[in-house]
C-alpha positions as CSV (number, residue, x, y, z in Angstrom):
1,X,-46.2,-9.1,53.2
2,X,-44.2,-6.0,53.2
3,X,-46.7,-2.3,53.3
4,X,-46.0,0.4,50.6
5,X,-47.4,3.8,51.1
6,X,-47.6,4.9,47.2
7,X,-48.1,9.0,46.4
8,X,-49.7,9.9,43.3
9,X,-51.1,13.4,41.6
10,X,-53.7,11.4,40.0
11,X,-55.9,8.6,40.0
12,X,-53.9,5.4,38.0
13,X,-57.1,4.6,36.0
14,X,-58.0,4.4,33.1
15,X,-54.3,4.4,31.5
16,X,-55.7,6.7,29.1
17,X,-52.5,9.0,29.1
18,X,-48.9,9.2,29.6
19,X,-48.7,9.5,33.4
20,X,-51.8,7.5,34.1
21,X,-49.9,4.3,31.8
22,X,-47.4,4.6,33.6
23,X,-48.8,4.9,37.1
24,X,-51.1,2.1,36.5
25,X,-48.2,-0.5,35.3
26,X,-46.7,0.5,38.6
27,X,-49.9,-0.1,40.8
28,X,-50.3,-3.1,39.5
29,X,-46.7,-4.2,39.8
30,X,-46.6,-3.2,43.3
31,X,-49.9,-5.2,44.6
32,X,-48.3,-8.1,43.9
33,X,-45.3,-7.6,46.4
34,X,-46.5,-5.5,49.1
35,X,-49.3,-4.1,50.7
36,X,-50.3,-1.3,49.4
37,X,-51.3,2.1,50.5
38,X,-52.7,4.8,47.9
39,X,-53.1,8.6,48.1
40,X,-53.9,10.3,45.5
41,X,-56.2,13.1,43.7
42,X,-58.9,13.0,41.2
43,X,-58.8,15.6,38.8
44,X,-61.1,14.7,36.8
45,X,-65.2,14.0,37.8
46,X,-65.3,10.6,35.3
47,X,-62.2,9.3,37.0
48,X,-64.8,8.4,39.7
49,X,-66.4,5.7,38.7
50,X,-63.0,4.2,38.2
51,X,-61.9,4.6,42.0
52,X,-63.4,0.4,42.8
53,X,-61.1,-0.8,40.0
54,X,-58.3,0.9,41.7
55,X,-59.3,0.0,45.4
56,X,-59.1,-2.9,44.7
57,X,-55.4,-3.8,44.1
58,X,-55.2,-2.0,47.5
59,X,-55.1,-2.2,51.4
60,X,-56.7,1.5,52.0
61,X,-57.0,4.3,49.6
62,X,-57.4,8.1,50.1
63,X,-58.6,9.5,46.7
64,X,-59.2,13.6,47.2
65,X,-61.0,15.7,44.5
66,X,-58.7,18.3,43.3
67,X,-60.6,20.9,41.8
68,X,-58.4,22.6,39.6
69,X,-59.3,26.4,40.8
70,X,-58.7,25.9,44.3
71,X,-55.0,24.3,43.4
72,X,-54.4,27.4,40.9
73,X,-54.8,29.8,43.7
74,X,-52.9,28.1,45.7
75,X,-50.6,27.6,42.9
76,X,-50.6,31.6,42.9
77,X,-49.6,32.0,46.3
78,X,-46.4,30.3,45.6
79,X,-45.4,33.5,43.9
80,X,-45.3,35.5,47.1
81,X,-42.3,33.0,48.5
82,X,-39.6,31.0,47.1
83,X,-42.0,27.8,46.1
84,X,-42.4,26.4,42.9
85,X,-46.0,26.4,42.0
86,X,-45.7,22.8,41.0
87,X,-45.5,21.8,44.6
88,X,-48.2,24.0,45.9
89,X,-50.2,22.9,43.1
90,X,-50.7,19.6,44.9
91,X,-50.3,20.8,48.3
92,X,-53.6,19.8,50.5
93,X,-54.0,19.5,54.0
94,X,-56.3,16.6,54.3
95,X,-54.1,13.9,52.5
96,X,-51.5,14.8,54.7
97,X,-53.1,14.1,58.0
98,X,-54.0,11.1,56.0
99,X,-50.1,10.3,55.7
100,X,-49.3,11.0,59.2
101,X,-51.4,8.9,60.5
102,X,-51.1,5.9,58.1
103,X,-47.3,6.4,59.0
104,X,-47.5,6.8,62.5
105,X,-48.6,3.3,63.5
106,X,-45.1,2.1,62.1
107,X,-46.3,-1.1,59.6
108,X,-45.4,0.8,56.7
109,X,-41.4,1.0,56.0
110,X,-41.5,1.8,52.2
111,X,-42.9,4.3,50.5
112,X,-42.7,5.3,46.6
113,X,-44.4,9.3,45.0
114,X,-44.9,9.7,41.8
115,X,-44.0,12.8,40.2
116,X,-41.8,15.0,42.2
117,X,-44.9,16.9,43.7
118,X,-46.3,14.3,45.7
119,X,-42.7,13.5,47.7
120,X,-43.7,16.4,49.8
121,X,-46.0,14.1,51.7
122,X,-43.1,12.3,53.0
123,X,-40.1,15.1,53.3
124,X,-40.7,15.6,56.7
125,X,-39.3,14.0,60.2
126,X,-42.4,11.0,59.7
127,X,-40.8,10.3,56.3
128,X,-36.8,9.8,57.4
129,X,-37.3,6.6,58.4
130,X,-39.0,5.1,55.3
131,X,-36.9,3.6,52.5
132,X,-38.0,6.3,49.9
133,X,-38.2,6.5,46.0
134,X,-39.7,8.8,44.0
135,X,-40.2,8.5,40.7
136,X,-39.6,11.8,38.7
137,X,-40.3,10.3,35.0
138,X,-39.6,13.2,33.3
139,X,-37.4,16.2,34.4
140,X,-40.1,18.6,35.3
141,X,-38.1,21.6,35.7
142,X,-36.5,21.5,32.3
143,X,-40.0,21.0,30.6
144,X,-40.3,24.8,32.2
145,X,-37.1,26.1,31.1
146,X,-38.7,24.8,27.7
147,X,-41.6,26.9,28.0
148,X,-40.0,29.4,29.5
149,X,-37.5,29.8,26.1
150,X,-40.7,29.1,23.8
151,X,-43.3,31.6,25.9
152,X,-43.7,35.4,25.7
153,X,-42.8,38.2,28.4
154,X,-44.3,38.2,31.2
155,X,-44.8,34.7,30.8
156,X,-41.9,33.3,29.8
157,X,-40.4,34.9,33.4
158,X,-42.9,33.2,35.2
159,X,-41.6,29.5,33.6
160,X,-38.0,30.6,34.3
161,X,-38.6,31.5,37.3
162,X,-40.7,27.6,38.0
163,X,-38.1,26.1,36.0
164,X,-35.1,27.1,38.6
165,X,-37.0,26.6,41.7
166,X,-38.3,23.1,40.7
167,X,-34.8,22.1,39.9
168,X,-34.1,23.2,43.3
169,X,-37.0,21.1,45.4
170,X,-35.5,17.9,42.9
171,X,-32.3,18.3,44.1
172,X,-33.8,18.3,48.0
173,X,-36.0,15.4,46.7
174,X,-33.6,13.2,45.7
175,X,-30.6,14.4,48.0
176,X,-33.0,13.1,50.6
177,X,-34.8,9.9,49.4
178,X,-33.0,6.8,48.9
179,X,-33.3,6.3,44.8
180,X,-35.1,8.8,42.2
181,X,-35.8,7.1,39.2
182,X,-36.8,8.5,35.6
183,X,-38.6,7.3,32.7
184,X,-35.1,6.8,30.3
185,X,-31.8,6.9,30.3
186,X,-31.9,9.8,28.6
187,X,-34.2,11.5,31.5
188,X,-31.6,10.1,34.4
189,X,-28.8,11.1,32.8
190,X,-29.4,14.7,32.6
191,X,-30.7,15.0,35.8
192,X,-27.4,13.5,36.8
193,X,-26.2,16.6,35.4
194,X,-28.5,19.3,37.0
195,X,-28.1,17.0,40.6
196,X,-24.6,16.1,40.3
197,X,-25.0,15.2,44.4
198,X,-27.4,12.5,43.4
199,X,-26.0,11.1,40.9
200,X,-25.3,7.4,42.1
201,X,-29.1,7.4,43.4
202,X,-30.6,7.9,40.2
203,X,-31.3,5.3,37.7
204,X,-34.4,4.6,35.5
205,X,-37.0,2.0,34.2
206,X,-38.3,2.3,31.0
207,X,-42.2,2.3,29.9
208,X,-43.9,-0.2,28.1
209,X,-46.6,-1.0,26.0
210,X,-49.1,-3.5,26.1
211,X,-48.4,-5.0,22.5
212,X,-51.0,-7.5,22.4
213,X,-53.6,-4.8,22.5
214,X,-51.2,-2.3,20.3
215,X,-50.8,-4.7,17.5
216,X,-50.9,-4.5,13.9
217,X,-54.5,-4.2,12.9
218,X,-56.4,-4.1,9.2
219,X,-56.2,-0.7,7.5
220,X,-59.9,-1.5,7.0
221,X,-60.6,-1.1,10.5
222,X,-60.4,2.5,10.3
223,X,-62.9,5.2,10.8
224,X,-61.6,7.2,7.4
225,X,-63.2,8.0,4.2
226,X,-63.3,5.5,1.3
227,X,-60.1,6.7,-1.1
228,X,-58.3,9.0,1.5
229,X,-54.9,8.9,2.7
230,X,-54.1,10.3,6.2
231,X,-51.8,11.3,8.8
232,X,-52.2,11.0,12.3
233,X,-52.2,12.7,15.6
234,X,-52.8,10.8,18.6
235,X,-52.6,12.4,22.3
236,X,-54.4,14.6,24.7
237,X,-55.3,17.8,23.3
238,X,-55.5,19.9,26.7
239,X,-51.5,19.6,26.8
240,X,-49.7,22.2,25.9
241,X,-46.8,20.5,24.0
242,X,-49.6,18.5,22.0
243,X,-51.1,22.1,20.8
244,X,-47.6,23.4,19.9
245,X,-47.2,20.1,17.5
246,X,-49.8,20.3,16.4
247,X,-50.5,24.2,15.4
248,X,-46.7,24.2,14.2
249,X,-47.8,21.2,12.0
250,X,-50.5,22.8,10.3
251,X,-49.1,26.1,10.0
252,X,-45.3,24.9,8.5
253,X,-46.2,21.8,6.8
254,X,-49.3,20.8,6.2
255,X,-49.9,23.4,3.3
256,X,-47.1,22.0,1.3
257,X,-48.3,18.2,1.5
258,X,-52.1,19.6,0.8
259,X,-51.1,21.0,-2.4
260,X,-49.5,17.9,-3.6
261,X,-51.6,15.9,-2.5
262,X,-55.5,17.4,-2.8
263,X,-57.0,14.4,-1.3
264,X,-54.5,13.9,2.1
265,X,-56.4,14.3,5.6
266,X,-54.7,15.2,9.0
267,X,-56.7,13.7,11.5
268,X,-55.6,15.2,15.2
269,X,-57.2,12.6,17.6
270,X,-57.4,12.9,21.2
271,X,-59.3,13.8,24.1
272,X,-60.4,17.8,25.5
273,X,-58.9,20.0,22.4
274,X,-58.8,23.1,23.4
275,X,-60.3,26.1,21.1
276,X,-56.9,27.0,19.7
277,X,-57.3,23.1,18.4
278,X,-60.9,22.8,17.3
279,X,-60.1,25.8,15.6
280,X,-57.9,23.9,12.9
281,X,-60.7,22.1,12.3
282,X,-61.5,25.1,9.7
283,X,-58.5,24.4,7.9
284,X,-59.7,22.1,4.6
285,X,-58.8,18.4,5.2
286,X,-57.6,18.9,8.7
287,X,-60.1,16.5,11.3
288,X,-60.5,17.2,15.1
289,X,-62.1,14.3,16.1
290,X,-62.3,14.8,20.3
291,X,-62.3,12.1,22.4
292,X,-62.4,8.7,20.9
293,X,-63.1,5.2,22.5
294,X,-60.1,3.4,20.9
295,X,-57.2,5.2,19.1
296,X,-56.1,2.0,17.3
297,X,-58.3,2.4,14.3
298,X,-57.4,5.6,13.9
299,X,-53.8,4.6,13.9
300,X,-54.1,1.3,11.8
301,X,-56.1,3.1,8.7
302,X,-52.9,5.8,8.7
303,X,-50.4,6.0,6.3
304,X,-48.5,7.9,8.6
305,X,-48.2,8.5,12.6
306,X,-46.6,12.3,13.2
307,X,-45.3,13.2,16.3
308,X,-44.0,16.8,15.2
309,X,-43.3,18.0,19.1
310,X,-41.1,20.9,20.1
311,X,-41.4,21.0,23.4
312,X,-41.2,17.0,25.0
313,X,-39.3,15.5,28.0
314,X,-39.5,12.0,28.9
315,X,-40.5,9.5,26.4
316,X,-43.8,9.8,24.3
317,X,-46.3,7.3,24.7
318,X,-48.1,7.6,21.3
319,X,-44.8,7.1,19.4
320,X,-44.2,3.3,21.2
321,X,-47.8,2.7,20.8
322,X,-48.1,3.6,16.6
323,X,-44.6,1.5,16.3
324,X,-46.1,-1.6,18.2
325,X,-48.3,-1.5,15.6
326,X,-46.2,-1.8,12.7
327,X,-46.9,1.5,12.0
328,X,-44.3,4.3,10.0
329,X,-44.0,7.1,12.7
330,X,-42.3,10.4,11.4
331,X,-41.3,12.2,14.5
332,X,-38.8,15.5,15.4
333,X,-35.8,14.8,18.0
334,X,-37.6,16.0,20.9
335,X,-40.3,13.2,20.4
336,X,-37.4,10.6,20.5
337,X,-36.1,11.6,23.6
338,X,-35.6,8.2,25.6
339,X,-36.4,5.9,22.6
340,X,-33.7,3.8,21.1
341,X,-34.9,3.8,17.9
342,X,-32.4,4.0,14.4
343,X,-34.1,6.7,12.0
344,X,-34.6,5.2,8.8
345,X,-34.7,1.6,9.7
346,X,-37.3,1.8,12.6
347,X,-38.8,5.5,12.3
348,X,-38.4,8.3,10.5
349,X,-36.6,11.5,11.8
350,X,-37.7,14.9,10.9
351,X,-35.6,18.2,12.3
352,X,-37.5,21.1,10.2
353,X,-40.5,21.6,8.2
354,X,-38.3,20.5,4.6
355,X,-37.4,17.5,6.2
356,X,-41.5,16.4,7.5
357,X,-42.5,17.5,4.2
358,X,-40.2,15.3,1.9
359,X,-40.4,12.2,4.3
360,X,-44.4,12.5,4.6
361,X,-44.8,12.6,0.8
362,X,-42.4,10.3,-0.1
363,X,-44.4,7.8,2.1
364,X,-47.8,9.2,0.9
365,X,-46.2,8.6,-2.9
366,X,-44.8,4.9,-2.4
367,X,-48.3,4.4,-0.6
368,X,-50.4,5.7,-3.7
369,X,-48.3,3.9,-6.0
370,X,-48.3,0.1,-4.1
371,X,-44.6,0.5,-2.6
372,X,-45.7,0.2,1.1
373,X,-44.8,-3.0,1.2
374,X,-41.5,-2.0,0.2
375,X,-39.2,-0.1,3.1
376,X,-42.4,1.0,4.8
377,X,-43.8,-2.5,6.1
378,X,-39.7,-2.9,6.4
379,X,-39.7,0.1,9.1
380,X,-42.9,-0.6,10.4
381,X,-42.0,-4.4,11.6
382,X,-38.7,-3.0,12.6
383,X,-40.3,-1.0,14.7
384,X,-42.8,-3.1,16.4
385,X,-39.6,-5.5,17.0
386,X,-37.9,-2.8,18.6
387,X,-41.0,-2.6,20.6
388,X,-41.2,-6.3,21.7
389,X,-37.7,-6.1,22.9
390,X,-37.1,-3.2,25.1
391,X,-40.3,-1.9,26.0
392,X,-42.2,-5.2,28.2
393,X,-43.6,-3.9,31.2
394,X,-43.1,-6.7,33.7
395,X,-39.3,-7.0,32.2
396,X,-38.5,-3.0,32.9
397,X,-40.4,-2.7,36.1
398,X,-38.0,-5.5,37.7
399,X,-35.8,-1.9,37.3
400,X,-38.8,-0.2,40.1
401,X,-38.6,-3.4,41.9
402,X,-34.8,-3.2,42.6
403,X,-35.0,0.7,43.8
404,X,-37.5,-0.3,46.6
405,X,-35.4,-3.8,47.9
406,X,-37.1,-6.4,46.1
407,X,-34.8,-9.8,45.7
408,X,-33.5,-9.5,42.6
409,X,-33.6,-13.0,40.8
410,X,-31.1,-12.7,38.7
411,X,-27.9,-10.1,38.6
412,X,-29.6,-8.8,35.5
413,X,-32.9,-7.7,37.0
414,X,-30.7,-5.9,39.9
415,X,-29.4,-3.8,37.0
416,X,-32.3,-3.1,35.2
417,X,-32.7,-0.4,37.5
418,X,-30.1,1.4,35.8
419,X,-28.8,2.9,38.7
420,X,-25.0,4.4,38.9
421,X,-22.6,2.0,38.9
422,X,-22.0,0.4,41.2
423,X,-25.6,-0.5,42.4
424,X,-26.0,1.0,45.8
425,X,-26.9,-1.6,48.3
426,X,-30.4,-1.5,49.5
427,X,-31.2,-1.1,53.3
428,X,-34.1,-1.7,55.2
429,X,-34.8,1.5,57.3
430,X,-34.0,1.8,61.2
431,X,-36.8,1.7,62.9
């Protein structure tokens, strides 16, 4: 059995948010084809107890705590030379010797990073004769120039200035590796744009979603108050373009939907808020509920699912999940980024505050009045069809397969990479 050295910037368990789902699917995918090899960090002290389940889908580990001041300073230092901070973020001495010396006894011939941090592990002379991928899923350095437009002075200079160096290290990255692969077609195809030298390298795989746990479930099953009706936000609260939604939310529209209807609840649900959202919380009939132990209550006794980001790349996680679930999501364009989905027949598209407001209460009205089994079930089984149909995870990751040299069964699965036509031919490394 082939041996796989796979780079990750954090531990792929629990699949509790968007990189770990991701990450996880991959892990999984990839024990069953090669042996593998995983370095990662653990960023977070309950992540521990996980480290067996992952270990065990493995041939060695090396799982590093990452405590999150020391990588900040070092993060900081980056400023003082032309480095993005990303990359110094996860820059640590000790999985590298790991690397070298996993690499220097010659079994291992592929190796796959996730995120574009990690691929420094293998840049250097060791790593030339690997067949490499690295997975990007999102592009990184445009979610900077994002911040960088939405941010103040000084900071706002300091994502600028991340934002162009990043795009910089992805060009190396993926000028030097053999494929670079992102999270949608979307994703790949503007980074085809910012690395015009890599464009025939760079294809994509979509996500998934596990749709026999996301399925439809009984309204009933909810956590909510007896007579309510409420929207929901899922995701993790500690991320910045989670607090933009959500504060933007509150602040432009839920005032307008409050005073129509006296009764609504916004229930923002997800793990670590930070102060700036505990403190909506204050705000009458919004909820803060923290970490929960299963989201899909939450998201079955909803009338609504809102995704109302501003700031997004890649492809959002809680909006596949709410449609698997037959659920009416009401979303802006950036949260669609990457999904295929037909606004008004699968989802509902929002581009200002008018536009959330008269969707929301329109649903919140047929839903009061006995019409959601009207157009709204309509959307909401579209949706989970949708769903079904492109977003399986053993289907899409045939896509990850065909990057790293896997036998393609069929000519399909060698597409589903979604590399540049024509598919590059895949070569085993010279020794």
């Amino acid at each position: 059995m082939r041996e796989l050295l796979f780079l990750a910037h954090r531990l792929p368990y629990p699949p509790n948010k968007g990189d770990k789902i991701r990450s996880w699917h991959m892990l999984q995918y990839l024990s069953r084809h090669f042996r593998v090899h995983l370095g990662c960090f653990i960023d977070d002290d309950d992540d521990w107890q996980h480290a067996k389940t992952v270990a065990a889908l493995c041939a060695s580990t090396r799982f590093i705590e990452l405590r999150r001041g020391t990588a900040r300073w070092r993060a900081l230092q980056a400023l003082l030379s032309r480095q993005a901070m990303s990359v110094q973020y996860y820059r640590d001495a000790r999985l590298l010797q790991w690397v070298d010396g996993l690499l220097s006894c010659g079994k291992v011939r592929h190796a796959l990073a996730f995120s574009g941090p990690m691929a420094q592990y293998i840049d250097g002379s060791a790593g030339r004769a690997l067949h490499r991928v690295i997975d990007f899923v999102d592009v990184d350095s445009d979610k900077w120039r994002q911040y960088g437009d939405s941010k103040p002075w000084p900071l706002s200079l300091l994502y600028r200035r991340e934002a162009q160096l990043l795009l910089q290290y992805e060009r190396h990255i993926a000028q030097q590796f053999t494929a670079a692969s992102f999270v949608s077609p979307a994703e790949a195809a503007l980074f085809r744009q910012c690395a015009p030298m890599a464009r025939r390298k760079t294809g994509f795989f979509n996500n998934g979603v596990d749709t026999d746990y996301f399925a439809p479930m009984p309204a009933q099953s909810a956590f909510y108050p007896p007579g309510v009706q409420v929207l929901v936000f899922t995701g993790a609260m500690d991320y910045w373009p989670n607090i933009d939604a959500v504060q933007w939310f509150v602040r432009h529209v839920w005032p307008a939907l409050r005073r129509q209807f006296p009764q609504l609840q916004f229930y923002i649900v997800g793990s670590a808020p930070v102060p700036a959202v505990t403190a909506l919380a204050k705000i009458p009939g919004v909820v803060v509920t923290g970490k929960v132990p299963d989201i899909r209550p939450y998201l079955a006794g909803a009338a609504l699912a809102v995704a109302p980001l501003r700031i997004a790349r890649g492809v959002q996680n809680k909006v596949l999940e709410a449609m698997a679930m037959s659920k009416i999501v009401l979303a802006t364009p950036q949260a669609l980024e990457g999904i295929a989905a037909q606004p008004g027949l699968e989802l509902l598209l929002a581009r200002d505050d008018a536009e959330f407001i008269h969707h929301a209460a329109r649903v919140l009205r047929n839903a009061r009045g006995g019409g959601a089994e009207g157009s709204g079930a309509a959307i909401g089984a579209a949706a989970r069809q949708l769903v079904l149909q492109d977003y399986n995870w053993e289907r899409n990751l045939r896509g990850l397969g065909a990057m790293l040299g896997l036998p393609a069964g069929t000519e399909a699965e060698a597409a589903a990479s979604g590399l540049a036509a024509p598919l590059l031919p895949v070569r085993e490394p010279s020794t």
